[in-house]
N, C-alpha and C positions, 0 to 999 in steps of 0.2 A: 603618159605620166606628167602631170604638170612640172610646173618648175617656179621658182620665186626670186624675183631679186635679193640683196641686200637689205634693201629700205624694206620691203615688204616682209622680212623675216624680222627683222629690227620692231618694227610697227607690231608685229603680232606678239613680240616677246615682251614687248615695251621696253626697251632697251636703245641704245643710240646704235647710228648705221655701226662710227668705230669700235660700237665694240662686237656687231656681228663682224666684222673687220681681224680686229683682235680673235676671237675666237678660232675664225678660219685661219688664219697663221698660225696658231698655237696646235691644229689638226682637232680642236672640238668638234668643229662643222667641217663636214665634207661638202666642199662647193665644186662643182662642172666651170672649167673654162672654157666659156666662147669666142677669147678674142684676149687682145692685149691688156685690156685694163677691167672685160667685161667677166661675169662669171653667173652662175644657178646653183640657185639648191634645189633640190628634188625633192617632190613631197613627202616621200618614203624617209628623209633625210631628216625634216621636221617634225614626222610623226614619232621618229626616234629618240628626239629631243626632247621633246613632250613626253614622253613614256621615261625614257630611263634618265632624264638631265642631260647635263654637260660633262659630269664627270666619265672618265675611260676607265 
């Protein structure tokens, strides 16, 4: 399953990185931690966002 940065989910949504940033904090976006400051979204993750928004 791929996986996407930050910037690269930012860039597709047209949106600044802080607010894929924002989002993740707030539990909009479900991001995978790989490391201390590092993290992934799953495509599965984006396609959800795409389909139902941001709203819970």
């Amino acid at each position: 399953m791929p996986t996407y940065t930050i910037a690269q989910v930012a860039k597709e949504f047209q949106v600044s990185v802080a607010t894929v940033k924002r989002w993740i904090k707030a539990g909009k976006i479900k991001a995978l931690p790989l490391g201390h400051r590092t993290v992934r979204i799953t495509q599965e993750e984006v396609d959800r966002i795409k389909k139902q928004g941001l709203r819970k």
